[in-house]
C-alpha positions in Angstrom: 0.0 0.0 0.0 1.0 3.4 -1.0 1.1 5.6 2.2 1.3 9.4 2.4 4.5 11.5 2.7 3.6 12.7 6.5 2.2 8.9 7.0 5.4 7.5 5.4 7.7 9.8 7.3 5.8 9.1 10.5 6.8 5.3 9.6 10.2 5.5 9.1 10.8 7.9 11.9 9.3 5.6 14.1 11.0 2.9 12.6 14.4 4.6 13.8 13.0 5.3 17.0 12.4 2.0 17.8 15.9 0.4 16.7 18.0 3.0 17.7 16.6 3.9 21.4 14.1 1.1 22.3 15.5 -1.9 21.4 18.3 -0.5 23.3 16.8 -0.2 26.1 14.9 -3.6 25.7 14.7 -5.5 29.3 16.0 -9.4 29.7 13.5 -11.9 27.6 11.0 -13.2 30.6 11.3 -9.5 32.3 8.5 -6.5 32.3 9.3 -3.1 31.4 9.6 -1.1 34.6 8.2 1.8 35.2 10.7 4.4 35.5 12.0 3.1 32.1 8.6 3.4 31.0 8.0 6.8 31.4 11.5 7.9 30.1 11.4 6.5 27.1 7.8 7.5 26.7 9.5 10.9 27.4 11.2 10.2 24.2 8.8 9.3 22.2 7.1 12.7 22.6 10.6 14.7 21.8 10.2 12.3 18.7 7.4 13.2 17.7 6.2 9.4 17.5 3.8 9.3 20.6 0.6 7.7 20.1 0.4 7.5 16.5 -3.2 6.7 16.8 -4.6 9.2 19.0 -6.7 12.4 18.2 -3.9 15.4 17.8 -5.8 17.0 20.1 -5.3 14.9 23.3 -1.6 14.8 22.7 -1.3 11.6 19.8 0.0 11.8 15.7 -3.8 11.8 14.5 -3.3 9.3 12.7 -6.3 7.2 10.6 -7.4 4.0 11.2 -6.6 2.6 7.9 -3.0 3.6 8.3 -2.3 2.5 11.6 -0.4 -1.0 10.7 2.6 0.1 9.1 3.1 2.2 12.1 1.9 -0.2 14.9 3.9 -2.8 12.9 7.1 -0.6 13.1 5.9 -0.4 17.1 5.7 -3.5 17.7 9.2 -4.9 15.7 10.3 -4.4 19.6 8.1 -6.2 22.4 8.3 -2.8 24.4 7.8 -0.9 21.3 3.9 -0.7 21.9 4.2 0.7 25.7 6.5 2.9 24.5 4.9 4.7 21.6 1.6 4.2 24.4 0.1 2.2 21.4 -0.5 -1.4 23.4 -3.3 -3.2 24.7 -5.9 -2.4 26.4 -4.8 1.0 26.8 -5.4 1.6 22.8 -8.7 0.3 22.6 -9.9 1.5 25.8 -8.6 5.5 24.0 -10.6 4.4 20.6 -13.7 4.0 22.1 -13.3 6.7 24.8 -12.7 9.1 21.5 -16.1 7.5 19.6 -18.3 7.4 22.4 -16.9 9.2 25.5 -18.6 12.4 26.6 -16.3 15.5 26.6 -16.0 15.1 30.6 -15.0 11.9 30.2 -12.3 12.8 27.6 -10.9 15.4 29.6 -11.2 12.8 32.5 -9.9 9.7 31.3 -9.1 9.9 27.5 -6.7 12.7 28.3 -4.3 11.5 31.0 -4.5 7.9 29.1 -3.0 9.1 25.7 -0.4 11.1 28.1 0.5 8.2 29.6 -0.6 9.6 33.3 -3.3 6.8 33.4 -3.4 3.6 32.7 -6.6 1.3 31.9 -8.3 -1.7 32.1 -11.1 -3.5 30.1 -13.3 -6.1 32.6 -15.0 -8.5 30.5 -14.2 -11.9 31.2 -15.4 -13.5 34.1 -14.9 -16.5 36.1 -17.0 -19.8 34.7 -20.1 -19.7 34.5 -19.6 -16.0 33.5 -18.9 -14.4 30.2 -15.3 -15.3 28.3 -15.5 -16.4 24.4 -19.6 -16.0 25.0 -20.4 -12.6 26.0 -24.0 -13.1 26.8 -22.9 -15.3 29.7 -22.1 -12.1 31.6 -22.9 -11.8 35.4 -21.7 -9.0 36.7 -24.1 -6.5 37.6 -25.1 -2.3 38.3 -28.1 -1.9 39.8 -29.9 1.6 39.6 -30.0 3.8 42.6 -30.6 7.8 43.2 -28.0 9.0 41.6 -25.8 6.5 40.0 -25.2 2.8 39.9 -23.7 0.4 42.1 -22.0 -2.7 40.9 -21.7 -6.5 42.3 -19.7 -8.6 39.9 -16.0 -10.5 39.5 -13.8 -10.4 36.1 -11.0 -12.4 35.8 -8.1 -12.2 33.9 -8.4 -8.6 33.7 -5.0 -7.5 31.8 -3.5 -4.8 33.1 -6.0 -4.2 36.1 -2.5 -4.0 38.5 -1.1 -0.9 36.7 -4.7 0.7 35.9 -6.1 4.0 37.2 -9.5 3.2 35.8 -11.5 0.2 34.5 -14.2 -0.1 32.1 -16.4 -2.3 33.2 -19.0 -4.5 30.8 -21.8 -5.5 33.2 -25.6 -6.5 33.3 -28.1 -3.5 33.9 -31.9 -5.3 35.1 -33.5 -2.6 35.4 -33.4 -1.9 31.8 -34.0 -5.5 31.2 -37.8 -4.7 32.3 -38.2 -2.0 30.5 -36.0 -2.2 27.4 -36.3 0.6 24.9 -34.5 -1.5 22.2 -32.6 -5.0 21.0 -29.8 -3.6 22.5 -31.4 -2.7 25.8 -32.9 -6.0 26.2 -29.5 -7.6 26.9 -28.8 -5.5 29.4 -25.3 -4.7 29.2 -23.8 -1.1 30.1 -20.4 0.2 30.1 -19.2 1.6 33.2 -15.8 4.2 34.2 -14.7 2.8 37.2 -11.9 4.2 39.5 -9.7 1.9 40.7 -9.0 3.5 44.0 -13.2 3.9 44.7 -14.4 2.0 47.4 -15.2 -1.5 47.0 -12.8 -2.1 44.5 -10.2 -4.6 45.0 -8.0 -6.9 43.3 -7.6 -10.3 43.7 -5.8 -13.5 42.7 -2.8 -12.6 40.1 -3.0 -14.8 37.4 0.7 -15.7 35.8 1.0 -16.5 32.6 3.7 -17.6 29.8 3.4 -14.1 27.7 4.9 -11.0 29.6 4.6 -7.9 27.7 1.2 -6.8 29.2 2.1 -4.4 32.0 -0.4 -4.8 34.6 -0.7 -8.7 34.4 -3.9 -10.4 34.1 -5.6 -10.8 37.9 -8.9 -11.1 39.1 -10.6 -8.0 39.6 -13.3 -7.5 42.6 -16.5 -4.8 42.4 -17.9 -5.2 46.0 -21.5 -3.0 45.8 -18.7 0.0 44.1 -21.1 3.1 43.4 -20.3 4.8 40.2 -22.2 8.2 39.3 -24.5 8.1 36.2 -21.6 10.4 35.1 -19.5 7.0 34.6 -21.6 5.5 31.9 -20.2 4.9 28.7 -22.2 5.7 26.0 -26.0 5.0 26.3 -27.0 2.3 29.1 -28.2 -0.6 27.7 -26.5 -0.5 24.2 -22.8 -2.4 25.8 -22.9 -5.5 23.5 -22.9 -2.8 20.7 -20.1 -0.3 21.6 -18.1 -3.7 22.6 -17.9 -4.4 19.0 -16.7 -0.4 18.4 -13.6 -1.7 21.3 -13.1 -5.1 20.1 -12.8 -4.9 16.5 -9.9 -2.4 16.1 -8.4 -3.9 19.2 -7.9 -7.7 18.1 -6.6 -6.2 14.7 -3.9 -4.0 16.8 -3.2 -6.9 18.2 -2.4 -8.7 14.7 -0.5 -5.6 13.7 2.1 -5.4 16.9 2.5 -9.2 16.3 3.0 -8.7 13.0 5.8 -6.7 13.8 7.4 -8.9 16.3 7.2 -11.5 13.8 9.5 -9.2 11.4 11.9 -8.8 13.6 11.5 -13.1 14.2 12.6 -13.1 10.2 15.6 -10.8 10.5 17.1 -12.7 12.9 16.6 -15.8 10.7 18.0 -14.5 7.7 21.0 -12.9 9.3 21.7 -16.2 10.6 20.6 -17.8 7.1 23.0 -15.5 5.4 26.1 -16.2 7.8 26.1 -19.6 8.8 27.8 -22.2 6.8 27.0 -26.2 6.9 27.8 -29.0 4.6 29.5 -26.7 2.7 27.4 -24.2 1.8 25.7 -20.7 3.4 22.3 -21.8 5.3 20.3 -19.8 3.2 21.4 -22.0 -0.6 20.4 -25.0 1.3 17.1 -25.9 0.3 14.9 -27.0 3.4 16.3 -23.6 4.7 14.8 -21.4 1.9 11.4 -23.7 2.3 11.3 -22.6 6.1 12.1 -18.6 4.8 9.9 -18.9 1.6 7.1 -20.2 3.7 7.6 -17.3 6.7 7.6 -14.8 3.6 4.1 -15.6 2.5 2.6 -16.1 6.2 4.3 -11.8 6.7 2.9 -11.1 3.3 -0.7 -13.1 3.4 -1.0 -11.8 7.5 0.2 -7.9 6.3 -2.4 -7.9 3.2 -5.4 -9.3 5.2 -5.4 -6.4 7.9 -4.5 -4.0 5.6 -7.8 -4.7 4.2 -9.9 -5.0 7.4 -8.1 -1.5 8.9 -9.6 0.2 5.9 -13.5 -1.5 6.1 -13.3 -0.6 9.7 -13.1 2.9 8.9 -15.9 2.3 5.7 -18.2 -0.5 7.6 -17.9 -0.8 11.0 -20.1 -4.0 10.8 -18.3 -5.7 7.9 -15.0 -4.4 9.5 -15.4 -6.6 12.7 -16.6 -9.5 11.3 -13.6 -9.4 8.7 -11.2 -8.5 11.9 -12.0 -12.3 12.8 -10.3 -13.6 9.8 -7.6 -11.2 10.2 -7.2 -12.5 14.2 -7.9 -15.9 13.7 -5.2 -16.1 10.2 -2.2 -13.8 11.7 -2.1 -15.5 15.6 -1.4 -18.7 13.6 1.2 -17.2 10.8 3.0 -14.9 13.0 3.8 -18.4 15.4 5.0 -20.3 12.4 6.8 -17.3 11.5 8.6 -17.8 15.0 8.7 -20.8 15.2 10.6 -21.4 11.5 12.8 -18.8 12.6 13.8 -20.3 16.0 14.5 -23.4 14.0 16.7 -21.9 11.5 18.5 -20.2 14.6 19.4 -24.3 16.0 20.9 -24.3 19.5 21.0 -20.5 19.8 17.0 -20.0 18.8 16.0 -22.0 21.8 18.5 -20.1 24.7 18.6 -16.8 25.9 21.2 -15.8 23.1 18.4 -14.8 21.1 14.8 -13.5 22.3 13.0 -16.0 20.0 12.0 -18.4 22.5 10.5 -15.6 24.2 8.9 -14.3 21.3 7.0 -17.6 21.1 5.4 -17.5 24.5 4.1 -14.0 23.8 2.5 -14.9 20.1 1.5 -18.1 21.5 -0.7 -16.3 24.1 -2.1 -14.2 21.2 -4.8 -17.6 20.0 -6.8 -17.7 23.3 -6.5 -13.5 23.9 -9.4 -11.3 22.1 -11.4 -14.5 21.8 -10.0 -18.3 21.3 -9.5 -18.9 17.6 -12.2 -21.7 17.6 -14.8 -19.0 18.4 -13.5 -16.9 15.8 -13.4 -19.7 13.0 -16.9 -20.7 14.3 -18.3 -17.6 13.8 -16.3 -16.9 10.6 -18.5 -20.4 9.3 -22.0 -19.6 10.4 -21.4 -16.1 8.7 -20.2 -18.0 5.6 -22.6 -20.8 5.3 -25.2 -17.9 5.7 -24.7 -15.5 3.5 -24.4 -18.6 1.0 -28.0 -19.5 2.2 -29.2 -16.0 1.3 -27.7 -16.0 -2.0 -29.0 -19.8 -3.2 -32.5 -17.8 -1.9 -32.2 -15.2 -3.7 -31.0 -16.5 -7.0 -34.7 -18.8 -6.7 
């Protein structure tokens, strides 16, 4: 794709920043970023000029479209704390994306601001603890009930990522009372966004969750709301109508997703090749023999197929929100899987070295391999993928009659 001068000098400035001061700066594979690094190189950034590419100008980011967002995120993301950095990484970028499309202005200035700063941190709570929601939102328990004033909320998430770092939550949760009188489809679910501070009362944290992958500051614990009051002031968007604006959240987010791992995946292929192109066996260079360019051929068109299929769902996103999202299933569902082989082919080009802490591949595979079950289990993708395809082949047979 053809990108703009500013877009393409956004890119490769960016692209610079990232391999000249972050990789730098890049922690031991296994370790989180800490905080004081965080916030220095974040400092940076800014002086860069390559802060929050995707935020509104306004609120302190590059402005920069939707459509246009993976070459940049990819460029992000060729280091694992690329993201944080350039305040680009889950969930604090989908939490800003749907606090800029649906927020209020006093809850931009509130929470949309200090996030894209990097002041505040975030946290979306969603999945819950079984019988509760996970892959299948409807199961969601959690719950606000209405009072003068405001709403107070009973409910446990789990595996809320980043919750430990967070200075606010948005919180998916049931709403009753507007199950008994709903004013549309929407409504009748039940489901309303919330703001919650993390430091109100009744909010607490519970059982840390570890996990193989590492680059989410915050981890992934539990996350307790113990009868929490929020004001009516802490709804986001119109009560009722969650299950909708989740989809505003959670299609641009898994995509993200595919375009930071994208990048990571990159960088997975530069170290192969370098090795490829230096290392000699049987005497030859690795990269004449021909099992090695079959590894290298087949990581070429996983980058390309992965790179072409978000391309495509960034810009429906921004044309069809509704086409966008289901597309943005493919695109999650194909790239988790290609970026891993990509990894993985790469490690086993690498031999001995790819598997030790020589080279951050190994490391590299844990965090990708996290990526299948995150932003909804690949088999709930790929079943939904199929029921939209054997339907709309229904409706044309129908048609056509």
């Amino acid at each position: 794709m053809s990108l703009p001068s500013d877009i393409e000098d956004l890119r490769l400035r960016t692209r610079d920043f990232i391999r000249t001061v972050v990789i730098p700066a890049e922690p031991a594979p296994g370790e989180r970023l800490k905080e004081a690094d965080r916030t220095r190189l974040q400092d940076a950034a800014k002086a860069a000029g390559v802060y929050a590419p995707h935020a509104p100008r306004e609120y302190g980011g590059q402005g920069v479209p939707l459509r246009y967002w993976s070459p940049i995120f990819q460029e992000a993301g060729y280091s694992l704390i690329g993201p944080t950095v350039l305040n680009c990484q889950a969930p604090d970028e989908g939490n800003m994306h749907m606090l800029e499309l649906i927020g209020t202005e006093a809850q931009k200035e509130q929470y949309l601001r200090p996030l894209v700063s990097g002041a505040a941190r975030s946290c979306f709570g969603m999945t819950e603890p079984h019988p509760g929601a996970g892959s299948d939102p409807a199961a969601l328990r959690s719950s606000a009930a209405k009072v003068d004033g405001g709403w107070v909320i009973t409910g446990h998430k789990r595996f809320t990522s980043g919750a430990n770092n967070a200075t606010f939550c948005i919180a998916m949760v049931r709403t009753p009372a507007l199950e008994a009188t709903p004013t549309s489809a929407a409504a009748q679910a039940g489901a309303t966004m919330l703001l919650v501070d993390m430091d109100a009362p009744g909010v607490r944290i519970g059982e840390q969750i570890s996990t193989m992958d590492r680059a989410i500051g915050g981890g992934h614990p539990h996350l307790h709301f113990e009868d929490v009051f929020v004001p009516d002031t802490a709804v986001l968007g119109a009560p009722g109508e969650g299950f909708r604006y989740a989809q505003v959240r959670l299609g641009p987010a898994r995509l993200t997703h595919c375009m930071r791992w994208l990048g990571l995946a990159r960088r997975a292929m530069d170290i192969a090749l370098d090795r490829a192109n230096t290392r000699e066996m049987f005497g030859a260079a690795l990269h004449e023999l021909g099992i090695a360019q079959d590894m290298l051929a087949l990581n070429v068109m996983d980058l390309e197929t992965s790179d072409a299929i978000i391309t495509k769902t960034a810009g429906l996103l921004e044309s069809d929100a509704r086409a966008g999202s289901a597309l943005s299933s493919v695109a999650k569902a194909h790239t988790s899987e290609a970026v891993y082989r990509v990894i993985d082919r790469s490690l086993q080009l690498c031999g001995g070295d790819g598997v030790s802490d020589r080279l951050p591949l190994a490391s590299y595979l844990n965090e990708v391999r996290a990526f299948r079950i995150y932003d909804g289990s690949n088999e709930t993708h790929k079943w939904a993928i199929a029921r939209r395809a054997s339907s709309a082949r229904r409706r044309e047979v129908a048609s056509a009659r």
